[in-house]
Steps between C-alpha positions, in 0.01 A plus 500: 500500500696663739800337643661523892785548624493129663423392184755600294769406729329159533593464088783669519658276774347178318694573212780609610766271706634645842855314497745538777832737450719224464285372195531846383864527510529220312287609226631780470861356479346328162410811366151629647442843548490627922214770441390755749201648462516761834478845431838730457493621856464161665824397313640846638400452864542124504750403249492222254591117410814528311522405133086600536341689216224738593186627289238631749188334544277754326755511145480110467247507214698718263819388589422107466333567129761493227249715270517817751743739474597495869557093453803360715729304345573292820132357496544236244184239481751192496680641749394346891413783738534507830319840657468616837374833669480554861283194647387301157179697458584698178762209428212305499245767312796545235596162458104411351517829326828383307347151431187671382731646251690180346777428782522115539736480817433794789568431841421682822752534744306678764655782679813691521567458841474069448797572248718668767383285802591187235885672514443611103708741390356854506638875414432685820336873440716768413599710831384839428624686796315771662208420329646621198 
């Protein structure tokens, strides 16, 4: 049976917690991972949370699995992570997707922008000049 949209967000969000960037911050001072899960050229346009680590949304899978040869080291199942993207949706999408695979404490931190309204510390994108 075919599932929506609405749906899937529905069980994503119910098993995922939405915590609030100071909650965050202090996680991730004890050690949890600050993964984005944008795409490259939103952290080019937009710049990024600093200290973040970034696997895009659509390389989670093989990078979260310690059998695949694209596995990321940083992605450790007793490791907390904390993930974010650019308003919680994939956070959210990816967060289920890692507990689906075996990770015990994932957190969604919502949006980008929440972490820089919140006074977070962020890398601002690279000036290219010119368009360059």
């Amino acid at each position: 049976m075919a599932i929506s949209l609405q749906e899937m967000m529905a069980d994503a969000n119910a098993a995922v917690a939405r915590i609030p960037v100071a909650q965050a911050q202090e996680l991730i001072a004890r050690g949890a991972l600050l993964l984005d899960v944008r795409d490259a050229p939103e952290l080019e346009a937009q710049g990024r949370a600093t200290g973040s680590h970034h696997i895009p949304r659509g390389m989670l899978e093989f990078r979260a699995d310690p059998a695949s040869p694209f596995y990321d080291v940083a992605l450790r199942a007793d490791r907390p992570v904390v993930l974010h993207c650019a308003s919680g949706g994939r956070a959210a999408l990816a967060g289920k997707l890692l507990k689906d695979m075996g990770y015990d404490e994932v957190y969604n931190l919502g949006g980008f922008a929440e972490w820089k309204e919140a006074g977070a510390p962020v890398e601002e994108p690279v000036d290219r000049g010119m368009g360059l």
